[in-house]
Predicted model as a PDB file, atoms N, CA, C, CB and O in Angstrom, pLDDT in the B-factor column:
MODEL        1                                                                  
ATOM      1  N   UNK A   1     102.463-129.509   5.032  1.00 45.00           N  
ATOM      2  CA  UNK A   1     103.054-130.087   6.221  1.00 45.00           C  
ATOM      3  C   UNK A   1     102.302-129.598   7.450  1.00 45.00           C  
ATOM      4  CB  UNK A   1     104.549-129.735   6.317  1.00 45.00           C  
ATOM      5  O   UNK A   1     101.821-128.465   7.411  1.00 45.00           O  
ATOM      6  N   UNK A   2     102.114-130.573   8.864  1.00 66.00           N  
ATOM      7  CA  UNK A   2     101.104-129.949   9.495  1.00 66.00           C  
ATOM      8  C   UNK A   2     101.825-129.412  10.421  1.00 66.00           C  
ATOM      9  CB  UNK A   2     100.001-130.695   9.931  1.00 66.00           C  
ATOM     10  O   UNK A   2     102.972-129.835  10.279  1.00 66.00           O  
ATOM     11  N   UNK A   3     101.748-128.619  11.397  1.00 89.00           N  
ATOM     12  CA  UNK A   3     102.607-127.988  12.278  1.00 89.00           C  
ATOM     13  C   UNK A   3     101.784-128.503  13.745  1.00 89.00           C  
ATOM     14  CB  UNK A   3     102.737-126.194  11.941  1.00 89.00           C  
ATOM     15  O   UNK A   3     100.722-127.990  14.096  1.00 89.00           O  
ATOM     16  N   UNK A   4     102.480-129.610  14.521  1.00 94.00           N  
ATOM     17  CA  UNK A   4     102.142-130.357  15.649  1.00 94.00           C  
ATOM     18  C   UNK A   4     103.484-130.160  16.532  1.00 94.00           C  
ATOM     19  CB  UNK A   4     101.737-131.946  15.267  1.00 94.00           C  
ATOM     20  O   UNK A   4     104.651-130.438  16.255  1.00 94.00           O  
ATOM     21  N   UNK A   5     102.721-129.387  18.084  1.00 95.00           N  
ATOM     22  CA  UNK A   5     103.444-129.866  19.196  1.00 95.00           C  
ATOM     23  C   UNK A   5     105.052-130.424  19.020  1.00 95.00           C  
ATOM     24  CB  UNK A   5     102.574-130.954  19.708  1.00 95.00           C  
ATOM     25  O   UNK A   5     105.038-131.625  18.754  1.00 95.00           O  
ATOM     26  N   UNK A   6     106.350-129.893  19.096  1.00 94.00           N  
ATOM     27  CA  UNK A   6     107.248-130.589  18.720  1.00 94.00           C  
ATOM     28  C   UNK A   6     107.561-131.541  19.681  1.00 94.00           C  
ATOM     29  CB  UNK A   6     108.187-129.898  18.358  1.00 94.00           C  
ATOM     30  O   UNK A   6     108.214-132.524  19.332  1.00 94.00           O  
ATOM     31  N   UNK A   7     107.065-131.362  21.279  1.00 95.00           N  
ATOM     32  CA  UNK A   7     107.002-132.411  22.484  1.00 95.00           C  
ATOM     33  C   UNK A   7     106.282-133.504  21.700  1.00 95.00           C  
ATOM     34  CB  UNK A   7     106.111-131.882  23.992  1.00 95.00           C  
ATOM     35  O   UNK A   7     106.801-134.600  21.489  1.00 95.00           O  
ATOM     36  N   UNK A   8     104.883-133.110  21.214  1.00 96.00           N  
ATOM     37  CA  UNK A   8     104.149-134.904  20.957  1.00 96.00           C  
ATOM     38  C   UNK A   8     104.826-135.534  19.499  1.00 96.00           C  
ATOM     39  CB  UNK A   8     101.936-134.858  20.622  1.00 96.00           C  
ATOM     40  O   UNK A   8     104.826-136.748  19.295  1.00 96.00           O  
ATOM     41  N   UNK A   9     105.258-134.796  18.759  1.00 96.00           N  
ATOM     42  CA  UNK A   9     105.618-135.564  17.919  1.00 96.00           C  
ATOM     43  C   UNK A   9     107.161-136.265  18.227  1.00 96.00           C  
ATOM     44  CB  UNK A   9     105.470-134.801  16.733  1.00 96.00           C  
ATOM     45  O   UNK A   9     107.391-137.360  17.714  1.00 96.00           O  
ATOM     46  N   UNK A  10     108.290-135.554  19.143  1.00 96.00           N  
ATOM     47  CA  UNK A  10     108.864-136.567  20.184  1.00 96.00           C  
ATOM     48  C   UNK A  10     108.565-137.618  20.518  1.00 96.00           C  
ATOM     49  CB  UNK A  10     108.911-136.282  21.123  1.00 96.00           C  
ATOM     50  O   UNK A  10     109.214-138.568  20.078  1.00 96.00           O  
ATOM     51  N   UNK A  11     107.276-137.880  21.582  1.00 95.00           N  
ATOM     52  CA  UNK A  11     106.933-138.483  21.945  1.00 95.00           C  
ATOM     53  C   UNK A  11     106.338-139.915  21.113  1.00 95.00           C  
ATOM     54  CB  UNK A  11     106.466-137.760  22.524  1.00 95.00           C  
ATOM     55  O   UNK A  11     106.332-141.077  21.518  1.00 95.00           O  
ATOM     56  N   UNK A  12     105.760-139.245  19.570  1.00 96.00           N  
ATOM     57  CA  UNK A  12     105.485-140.490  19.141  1.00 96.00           C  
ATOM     58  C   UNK A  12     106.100-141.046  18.121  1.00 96.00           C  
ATOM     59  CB  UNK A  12     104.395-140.581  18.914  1.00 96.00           C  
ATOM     60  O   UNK A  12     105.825-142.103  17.553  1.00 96.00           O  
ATOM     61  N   UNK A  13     107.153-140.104  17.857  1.00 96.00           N  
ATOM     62  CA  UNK A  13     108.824-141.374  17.473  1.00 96.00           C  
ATOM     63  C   UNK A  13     109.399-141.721  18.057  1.00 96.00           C  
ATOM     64  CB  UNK A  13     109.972-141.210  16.853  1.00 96.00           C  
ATOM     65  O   UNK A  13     110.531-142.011  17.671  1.00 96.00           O  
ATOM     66  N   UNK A  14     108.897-141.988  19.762  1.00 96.00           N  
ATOM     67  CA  UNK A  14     110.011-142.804  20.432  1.00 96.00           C  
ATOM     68  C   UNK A  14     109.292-144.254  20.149  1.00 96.00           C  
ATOM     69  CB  UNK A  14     110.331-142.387  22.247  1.00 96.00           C  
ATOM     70  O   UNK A  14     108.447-144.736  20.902  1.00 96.00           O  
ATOM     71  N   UNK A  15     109.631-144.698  19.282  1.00 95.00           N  
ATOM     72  CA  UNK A  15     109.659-146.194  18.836  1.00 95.00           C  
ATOM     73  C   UNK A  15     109.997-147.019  20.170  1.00 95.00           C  
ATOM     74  CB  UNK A  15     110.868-146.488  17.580  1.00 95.00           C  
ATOM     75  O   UNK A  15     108.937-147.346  20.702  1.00 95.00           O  
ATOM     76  N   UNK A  16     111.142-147.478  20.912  1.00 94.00           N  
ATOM     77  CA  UNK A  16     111.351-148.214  21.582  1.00 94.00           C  
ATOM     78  C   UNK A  16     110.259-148.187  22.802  1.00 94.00           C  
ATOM     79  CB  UNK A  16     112.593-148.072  21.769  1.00 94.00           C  
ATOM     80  O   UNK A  16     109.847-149.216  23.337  1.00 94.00           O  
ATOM     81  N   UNK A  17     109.838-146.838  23.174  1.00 94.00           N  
ATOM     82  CA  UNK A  17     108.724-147.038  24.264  1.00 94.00           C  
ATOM     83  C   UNK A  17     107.306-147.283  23.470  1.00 94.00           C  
ATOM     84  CB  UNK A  17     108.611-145.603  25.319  1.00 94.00           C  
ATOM     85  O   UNK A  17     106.323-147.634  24.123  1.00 94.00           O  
ATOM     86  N   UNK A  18     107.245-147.149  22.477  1.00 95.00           N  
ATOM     87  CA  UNK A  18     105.582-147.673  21.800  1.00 95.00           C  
ATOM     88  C   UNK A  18     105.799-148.827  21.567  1.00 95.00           C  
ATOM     89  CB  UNK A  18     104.904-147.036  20.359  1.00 95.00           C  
ATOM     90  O   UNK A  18     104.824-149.463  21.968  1.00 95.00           O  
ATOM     91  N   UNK A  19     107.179-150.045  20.763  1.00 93.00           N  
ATOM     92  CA  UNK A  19     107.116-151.252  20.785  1.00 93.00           C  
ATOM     93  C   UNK A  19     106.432-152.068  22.476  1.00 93.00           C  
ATOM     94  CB  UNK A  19     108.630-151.549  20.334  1.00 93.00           C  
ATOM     95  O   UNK A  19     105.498-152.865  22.570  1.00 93.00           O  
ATOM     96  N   UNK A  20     107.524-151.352  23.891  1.00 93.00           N  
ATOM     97  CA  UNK A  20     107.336-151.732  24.557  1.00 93.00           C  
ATOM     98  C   UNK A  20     105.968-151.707  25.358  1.00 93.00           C  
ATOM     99  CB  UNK A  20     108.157-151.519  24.808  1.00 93.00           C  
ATOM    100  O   UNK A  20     105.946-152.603  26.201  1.00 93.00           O  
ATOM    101  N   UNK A  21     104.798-150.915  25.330  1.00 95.00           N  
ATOM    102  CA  UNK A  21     103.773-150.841  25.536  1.00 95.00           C  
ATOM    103  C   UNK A  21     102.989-149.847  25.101  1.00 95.00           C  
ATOM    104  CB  UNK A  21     103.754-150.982  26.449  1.00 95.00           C  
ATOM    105  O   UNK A  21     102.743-148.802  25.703  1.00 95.00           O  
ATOM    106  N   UNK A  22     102.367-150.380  23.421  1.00 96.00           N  
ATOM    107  CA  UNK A  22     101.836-149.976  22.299  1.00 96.00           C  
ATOM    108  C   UNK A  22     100.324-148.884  23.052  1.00 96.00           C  
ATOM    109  CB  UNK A  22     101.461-151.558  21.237  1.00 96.00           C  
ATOM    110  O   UNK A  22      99.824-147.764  22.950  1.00 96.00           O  
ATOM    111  N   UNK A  23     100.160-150.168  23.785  1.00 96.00           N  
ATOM    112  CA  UNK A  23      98.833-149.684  23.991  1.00 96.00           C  
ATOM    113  C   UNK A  23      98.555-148.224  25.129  1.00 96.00           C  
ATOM    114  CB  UNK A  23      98.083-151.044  24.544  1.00 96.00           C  
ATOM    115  O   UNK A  23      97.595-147.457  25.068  1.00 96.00           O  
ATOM    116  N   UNK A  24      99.437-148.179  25.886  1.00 97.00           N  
ATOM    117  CA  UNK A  24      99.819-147.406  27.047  1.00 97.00           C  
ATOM    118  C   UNK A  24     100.528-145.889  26.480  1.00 97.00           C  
ATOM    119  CB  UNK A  24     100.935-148.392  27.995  1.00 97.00           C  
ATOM    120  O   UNK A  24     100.504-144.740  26.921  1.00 97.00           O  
ATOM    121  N   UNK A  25     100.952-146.328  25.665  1.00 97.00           N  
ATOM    122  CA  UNK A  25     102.183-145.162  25.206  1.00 97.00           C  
ATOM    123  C   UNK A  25     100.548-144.835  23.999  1.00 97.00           C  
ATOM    124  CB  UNK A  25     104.498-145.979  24.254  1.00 97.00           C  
ATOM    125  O   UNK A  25     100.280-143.634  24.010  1.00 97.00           O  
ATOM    126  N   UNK A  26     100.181-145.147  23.658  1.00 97.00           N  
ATOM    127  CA  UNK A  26      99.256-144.833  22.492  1.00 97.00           C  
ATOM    128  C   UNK A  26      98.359-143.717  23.413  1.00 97.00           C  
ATOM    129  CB  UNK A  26      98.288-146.364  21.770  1.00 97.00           C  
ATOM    130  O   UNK A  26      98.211-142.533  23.109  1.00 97.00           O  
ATOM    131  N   UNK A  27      97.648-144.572  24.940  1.00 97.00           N  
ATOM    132  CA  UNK A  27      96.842-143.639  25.682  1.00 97.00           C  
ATOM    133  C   UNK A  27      97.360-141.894  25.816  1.00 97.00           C  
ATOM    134  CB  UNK A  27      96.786-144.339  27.134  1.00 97.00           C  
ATOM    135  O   UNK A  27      96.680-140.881  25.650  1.00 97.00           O  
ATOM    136  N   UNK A  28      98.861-142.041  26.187  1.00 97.00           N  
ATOM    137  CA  UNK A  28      99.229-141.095  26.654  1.00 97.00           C  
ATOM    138  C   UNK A  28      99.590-140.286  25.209  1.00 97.00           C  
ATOM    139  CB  UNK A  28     100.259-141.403  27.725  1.00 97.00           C  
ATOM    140  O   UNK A  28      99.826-139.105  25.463  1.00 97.00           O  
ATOM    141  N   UNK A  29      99.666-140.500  24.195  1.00 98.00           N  
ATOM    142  CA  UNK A  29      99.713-139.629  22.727  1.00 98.00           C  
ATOM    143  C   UNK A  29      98.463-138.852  22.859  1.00 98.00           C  
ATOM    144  CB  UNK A  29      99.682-140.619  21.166  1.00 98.00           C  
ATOM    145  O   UNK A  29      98.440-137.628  22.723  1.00 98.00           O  
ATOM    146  N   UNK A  30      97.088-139.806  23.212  1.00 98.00           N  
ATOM    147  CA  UNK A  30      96.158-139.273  22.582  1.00 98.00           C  
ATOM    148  C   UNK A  30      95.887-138.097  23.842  1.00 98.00           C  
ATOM    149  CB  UNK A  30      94.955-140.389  22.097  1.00 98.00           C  
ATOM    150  O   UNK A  30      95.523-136.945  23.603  1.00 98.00           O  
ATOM    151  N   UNK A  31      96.133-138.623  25.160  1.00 98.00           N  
ATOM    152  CA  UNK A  31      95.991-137.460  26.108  1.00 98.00           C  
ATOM    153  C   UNK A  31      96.708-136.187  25.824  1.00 98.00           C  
ATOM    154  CB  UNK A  31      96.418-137.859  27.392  1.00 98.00           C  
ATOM    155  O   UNK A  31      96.195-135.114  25.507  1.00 98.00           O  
ATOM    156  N   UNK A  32      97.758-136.416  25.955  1.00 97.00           N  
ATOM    157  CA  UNK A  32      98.669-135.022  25.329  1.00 97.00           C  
ATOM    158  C   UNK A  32      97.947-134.614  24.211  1.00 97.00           C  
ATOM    159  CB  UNK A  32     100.336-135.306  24.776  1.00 97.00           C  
ATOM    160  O   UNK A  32      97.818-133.391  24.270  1.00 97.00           O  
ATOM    161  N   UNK A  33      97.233-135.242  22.869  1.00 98.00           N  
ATOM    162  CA  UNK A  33      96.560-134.386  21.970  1.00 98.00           C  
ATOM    163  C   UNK A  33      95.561-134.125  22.579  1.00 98.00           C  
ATOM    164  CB  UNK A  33      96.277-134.802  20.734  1.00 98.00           C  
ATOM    165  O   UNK A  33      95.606-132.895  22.547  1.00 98.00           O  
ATOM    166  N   UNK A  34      94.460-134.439  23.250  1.00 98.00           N  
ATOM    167  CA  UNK A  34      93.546-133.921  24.195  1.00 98.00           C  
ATOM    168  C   UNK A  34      94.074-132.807  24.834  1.00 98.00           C  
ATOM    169  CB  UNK A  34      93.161-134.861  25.139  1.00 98.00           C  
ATOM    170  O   UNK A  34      93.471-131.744  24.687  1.00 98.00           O  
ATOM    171  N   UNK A  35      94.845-132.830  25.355  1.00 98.00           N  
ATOM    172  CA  UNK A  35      95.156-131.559  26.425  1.00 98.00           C  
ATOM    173  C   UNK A  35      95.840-130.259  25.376  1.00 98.00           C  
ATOM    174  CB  UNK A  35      96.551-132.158  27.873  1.00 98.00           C  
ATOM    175  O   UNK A  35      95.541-129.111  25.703  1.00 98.00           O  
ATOM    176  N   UNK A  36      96.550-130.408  24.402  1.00 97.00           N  
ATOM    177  CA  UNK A  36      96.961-129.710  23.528  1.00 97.00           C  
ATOM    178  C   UNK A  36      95.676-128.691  23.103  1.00 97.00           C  
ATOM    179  CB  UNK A  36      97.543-130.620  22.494  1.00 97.00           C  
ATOM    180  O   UNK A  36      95.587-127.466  23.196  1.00 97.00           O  
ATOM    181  N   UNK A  37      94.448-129.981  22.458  1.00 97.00           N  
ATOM    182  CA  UNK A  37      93.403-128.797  21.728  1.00 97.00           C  
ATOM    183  C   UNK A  37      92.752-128.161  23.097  1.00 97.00           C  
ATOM    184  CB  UNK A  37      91.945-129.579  20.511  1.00 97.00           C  
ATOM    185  O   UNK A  37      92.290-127.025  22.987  1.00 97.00           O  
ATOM    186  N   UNK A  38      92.682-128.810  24.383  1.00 98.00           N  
ATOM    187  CA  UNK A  38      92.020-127.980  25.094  1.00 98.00           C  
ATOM    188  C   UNK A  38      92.708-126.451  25.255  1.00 98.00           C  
ATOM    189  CB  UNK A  38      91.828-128.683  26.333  1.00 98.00           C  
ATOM    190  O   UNK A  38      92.003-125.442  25.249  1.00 98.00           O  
ATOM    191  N   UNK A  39      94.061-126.408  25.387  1.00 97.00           N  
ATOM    192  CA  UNK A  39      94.482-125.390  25.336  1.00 97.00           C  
ATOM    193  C   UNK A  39      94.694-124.170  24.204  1.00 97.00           C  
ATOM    194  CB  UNK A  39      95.241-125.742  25.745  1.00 97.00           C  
ATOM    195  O   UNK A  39      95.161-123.032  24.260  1.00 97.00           O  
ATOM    196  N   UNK A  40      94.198-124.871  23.312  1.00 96.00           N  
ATOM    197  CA  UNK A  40      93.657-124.350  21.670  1.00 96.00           C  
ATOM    198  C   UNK A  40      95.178-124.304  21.415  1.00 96.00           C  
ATOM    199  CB  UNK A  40      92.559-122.543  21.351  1.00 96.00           C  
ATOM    200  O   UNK A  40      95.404-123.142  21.077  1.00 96.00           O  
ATOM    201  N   UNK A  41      96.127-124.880  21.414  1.00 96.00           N  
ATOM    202  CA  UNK A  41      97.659-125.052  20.859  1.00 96.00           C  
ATOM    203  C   UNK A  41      97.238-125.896  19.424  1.00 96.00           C  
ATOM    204  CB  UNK A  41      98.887-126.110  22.115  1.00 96.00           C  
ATOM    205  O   UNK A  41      97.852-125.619  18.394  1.00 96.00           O  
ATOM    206  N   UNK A  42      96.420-126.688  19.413  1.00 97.00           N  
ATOM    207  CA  UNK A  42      95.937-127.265  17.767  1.00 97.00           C  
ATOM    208  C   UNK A  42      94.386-126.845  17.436  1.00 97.00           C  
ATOM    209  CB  UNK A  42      95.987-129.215  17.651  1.00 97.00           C  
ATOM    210  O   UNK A  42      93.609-126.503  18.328  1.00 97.00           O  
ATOM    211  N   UNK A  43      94.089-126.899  16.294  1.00 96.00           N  
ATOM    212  CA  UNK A  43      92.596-127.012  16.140  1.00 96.00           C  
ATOM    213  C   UNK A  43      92.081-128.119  15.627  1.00 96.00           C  
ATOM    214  CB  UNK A  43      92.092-126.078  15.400  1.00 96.00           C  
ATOM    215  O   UNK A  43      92.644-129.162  15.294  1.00 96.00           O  
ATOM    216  N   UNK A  44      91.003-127.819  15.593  1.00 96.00           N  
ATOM    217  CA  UNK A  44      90.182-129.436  15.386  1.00 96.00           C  
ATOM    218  C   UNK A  44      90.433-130.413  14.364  1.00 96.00           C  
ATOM    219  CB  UNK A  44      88.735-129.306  15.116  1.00 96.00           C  
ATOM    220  O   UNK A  44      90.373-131.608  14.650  1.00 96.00           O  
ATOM    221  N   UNK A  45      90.697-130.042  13.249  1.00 96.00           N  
ATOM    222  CA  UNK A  45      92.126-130.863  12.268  1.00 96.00           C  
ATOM    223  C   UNK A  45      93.010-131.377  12.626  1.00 96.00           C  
ATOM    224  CB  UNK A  45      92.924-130.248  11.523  1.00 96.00           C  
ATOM    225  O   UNK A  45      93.424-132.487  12.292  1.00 96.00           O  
ATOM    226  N   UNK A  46      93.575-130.411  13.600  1.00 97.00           N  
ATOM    227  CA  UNK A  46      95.310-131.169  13.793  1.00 97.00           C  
ATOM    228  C   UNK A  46      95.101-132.349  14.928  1.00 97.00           C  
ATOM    229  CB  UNK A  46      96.776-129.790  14.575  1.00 97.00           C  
ATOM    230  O   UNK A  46      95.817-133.347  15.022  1.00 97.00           O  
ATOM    231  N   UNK A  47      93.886-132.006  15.835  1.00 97.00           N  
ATOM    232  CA  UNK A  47      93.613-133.137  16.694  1.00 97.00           C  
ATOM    233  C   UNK A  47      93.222-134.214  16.142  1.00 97.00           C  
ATOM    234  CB  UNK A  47      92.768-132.914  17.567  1.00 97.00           C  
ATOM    235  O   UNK A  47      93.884-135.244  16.264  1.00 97.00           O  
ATOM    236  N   UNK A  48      92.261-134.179  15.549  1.00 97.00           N  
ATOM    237  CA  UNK A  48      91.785-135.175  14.514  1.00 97.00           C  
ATOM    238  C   UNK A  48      93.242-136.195  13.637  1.00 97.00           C  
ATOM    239  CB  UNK A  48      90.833-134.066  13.270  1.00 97.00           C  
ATOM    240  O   UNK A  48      93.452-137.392  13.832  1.00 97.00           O  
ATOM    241  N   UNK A  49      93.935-135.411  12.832  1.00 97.00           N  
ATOM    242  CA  UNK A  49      95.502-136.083  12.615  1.00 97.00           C  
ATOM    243  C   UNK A  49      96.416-136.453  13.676  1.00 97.00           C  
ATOM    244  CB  UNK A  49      96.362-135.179  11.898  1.00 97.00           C  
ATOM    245  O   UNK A  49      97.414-137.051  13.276  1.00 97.00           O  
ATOM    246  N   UNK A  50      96.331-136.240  15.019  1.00 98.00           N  
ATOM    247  CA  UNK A  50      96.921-136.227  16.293  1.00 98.00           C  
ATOM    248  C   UNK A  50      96.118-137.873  16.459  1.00 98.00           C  
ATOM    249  CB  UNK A  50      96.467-134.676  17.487  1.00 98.00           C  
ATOM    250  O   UNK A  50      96.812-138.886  16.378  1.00 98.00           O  
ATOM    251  N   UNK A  51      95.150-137.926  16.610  1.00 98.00           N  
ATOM    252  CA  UNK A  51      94.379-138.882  17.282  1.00 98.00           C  
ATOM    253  C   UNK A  51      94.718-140.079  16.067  1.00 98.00           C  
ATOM    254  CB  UNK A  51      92.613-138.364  17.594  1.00 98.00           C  
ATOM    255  O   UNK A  51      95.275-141.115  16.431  1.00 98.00           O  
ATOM    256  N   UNK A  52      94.422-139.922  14.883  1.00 98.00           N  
ATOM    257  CA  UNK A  52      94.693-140.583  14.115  1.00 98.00           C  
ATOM    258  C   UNK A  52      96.745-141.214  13.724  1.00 98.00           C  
ATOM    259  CB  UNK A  52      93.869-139.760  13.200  1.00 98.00           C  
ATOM    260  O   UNK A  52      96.951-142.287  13.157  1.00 98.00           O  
ATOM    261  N   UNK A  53      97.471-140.635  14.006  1.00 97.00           N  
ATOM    262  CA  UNK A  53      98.546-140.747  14.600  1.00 97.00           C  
ATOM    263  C   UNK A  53      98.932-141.414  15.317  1.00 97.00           C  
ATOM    264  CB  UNK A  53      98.763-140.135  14.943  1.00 97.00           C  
ATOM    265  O   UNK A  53      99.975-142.009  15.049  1.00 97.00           O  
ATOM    266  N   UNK A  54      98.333-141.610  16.453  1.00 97.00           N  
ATOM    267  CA  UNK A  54      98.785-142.574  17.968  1.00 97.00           C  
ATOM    268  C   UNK A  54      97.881-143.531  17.423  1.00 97.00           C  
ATOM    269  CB  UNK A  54      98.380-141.949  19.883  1.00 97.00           C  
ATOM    270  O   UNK A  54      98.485-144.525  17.827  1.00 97.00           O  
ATOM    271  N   UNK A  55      96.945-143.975  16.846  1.00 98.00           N  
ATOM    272  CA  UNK A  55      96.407-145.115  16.513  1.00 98.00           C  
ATOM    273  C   UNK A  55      97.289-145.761  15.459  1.00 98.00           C  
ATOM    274  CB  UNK A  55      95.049-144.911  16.106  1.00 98.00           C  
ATOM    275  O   UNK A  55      97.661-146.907  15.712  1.00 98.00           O  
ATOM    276  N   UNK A  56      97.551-145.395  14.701  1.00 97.00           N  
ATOM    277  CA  UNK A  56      98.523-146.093  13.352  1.00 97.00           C  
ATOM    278  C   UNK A  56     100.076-146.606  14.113  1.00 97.00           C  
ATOM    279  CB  UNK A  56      98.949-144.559  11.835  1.00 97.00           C  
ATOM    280  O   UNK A  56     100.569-147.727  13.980  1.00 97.00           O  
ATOM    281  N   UNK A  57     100.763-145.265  15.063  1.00 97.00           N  
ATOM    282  CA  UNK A  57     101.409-145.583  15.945  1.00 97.00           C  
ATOM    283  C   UNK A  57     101.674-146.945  16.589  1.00 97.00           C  
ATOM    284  CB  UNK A  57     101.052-144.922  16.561  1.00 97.00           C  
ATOM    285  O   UNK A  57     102.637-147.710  16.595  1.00 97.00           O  
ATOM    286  N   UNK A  58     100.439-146.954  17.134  1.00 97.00           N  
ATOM    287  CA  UNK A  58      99.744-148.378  18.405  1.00 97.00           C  
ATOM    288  C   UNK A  58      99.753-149.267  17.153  1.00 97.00           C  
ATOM    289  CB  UNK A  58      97.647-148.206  19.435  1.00 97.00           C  
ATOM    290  O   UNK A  58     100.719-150.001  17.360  1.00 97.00           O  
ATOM    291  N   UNK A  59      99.398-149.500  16.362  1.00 97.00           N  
ATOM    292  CA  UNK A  59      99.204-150.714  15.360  1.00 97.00           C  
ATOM    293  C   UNK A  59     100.402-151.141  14.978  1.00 97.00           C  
ATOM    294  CB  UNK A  59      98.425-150.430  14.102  1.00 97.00           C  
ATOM    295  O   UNK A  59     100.702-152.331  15.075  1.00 97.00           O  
ATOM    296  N   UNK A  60     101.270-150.188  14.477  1.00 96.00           N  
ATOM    297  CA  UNK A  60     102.998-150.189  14.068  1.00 96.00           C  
ATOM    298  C   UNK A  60     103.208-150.748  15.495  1.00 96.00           C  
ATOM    299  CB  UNK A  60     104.000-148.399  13.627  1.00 96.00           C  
ATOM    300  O   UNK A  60     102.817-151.879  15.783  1.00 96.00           O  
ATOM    301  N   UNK A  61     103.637-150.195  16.107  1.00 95.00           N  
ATOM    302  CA  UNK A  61     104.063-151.102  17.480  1.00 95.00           C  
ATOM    303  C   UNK A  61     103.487-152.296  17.847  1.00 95.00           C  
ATOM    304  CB  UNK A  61     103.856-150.420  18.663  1.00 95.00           C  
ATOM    305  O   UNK A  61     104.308-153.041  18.380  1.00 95.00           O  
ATOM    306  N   UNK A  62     102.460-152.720  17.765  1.00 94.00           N  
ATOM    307  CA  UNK A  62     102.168-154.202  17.562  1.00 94.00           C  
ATOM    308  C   UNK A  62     102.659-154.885  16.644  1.00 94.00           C  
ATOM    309  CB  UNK A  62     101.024-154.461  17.404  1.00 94.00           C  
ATOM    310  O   UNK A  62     103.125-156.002  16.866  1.00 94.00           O  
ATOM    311  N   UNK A  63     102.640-154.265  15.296  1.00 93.00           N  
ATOM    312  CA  UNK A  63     103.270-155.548  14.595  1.00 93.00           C  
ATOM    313  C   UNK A  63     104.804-155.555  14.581  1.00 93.00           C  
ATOM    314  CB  UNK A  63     102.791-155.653  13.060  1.00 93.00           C  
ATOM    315  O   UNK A  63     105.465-156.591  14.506  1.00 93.00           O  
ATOM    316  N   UNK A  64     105.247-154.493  14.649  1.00 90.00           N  
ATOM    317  CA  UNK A  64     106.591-154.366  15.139  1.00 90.00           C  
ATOM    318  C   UNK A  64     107.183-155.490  16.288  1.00 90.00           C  
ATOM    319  CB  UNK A  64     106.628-152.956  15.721  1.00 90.00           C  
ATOM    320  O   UNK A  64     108.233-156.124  16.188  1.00 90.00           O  
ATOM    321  N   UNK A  65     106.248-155.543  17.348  1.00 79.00           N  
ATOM    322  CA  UNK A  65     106.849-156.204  18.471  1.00 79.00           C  
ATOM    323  C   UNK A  65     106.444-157.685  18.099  1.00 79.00           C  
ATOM    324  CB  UNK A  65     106.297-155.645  19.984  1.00 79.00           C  
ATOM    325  O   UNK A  65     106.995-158.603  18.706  1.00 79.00           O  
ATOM    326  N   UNK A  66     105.345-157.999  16.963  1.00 78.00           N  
ATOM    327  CA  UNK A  66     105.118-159.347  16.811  1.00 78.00           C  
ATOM    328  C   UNK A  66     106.222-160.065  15.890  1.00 78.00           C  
ATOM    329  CB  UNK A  66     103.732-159.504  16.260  1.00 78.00           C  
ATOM    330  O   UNK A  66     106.448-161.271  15.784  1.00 78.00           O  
ATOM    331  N   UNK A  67     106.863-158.945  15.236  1.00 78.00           N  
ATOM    332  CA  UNK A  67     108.010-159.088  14.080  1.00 78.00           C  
ATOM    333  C   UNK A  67     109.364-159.848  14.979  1.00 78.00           C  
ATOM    334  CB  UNK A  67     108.516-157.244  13.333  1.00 78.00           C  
ATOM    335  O   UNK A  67     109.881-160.949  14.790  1.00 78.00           O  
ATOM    336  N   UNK A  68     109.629-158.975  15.824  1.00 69.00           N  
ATOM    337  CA  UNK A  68     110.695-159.210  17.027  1.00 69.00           C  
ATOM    338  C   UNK A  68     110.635-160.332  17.532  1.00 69.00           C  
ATOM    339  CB  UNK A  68     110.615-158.381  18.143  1.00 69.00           C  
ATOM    340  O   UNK A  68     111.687-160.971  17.529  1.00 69.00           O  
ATOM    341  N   UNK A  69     109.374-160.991  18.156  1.00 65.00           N  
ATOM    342  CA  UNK A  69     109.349-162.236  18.983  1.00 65.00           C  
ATOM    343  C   UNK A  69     108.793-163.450  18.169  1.00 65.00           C  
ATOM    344  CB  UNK A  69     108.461-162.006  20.278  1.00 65.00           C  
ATOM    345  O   UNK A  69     108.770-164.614  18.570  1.00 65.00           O  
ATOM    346  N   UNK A  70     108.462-163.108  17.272  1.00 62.00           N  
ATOM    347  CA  UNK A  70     108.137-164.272  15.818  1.00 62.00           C  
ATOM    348  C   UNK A  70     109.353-164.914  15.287  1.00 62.00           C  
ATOM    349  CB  UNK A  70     107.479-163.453  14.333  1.00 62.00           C  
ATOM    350  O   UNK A  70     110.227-164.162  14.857  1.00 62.00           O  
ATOM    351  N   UNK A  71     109.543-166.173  15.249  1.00 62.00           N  
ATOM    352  CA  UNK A  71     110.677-166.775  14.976  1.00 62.00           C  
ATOM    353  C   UNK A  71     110.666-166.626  13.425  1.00 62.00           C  
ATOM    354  CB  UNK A  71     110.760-168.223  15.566  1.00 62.00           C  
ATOM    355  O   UNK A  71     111.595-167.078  12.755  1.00 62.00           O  
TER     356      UNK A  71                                                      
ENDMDL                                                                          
END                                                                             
């Protein structure tokens, strides 16, 4: 199990704000993991799974929101 930030991983189960702007809410995952390893709070693994995270994230929230407005 990996041990991540309990703020960002908050942040990227809030489902209702990643449906609502996948792409925006994705930026700000990956910044917070940016700013995390700068502060050496992760190492280069966990950023790497961090970054990879808010992308799968951003994709789920697209099709999520295409699910919603698709008749």
């Amino acid at each position: 199990m990996l041990s991540l930030p309990s703020g960002w991983v908050a942040e990227l189960n809030d489902q209702p704000a990643l449906i609502m702007d996948p792409d925006g809410r994705a930026a700000v995952l990956a910044e917070f993991a940016m700013a995390a390893h700068r502060r050496k709070a992760v190492d280069d693994d966990q950023l790497c799974d961090m970054l990879e995270f808010a992308e799968s994230a951003r994709l789920w929230a697209l099709q999520a929101y295409e699910s919603f407005t698709m008749p």
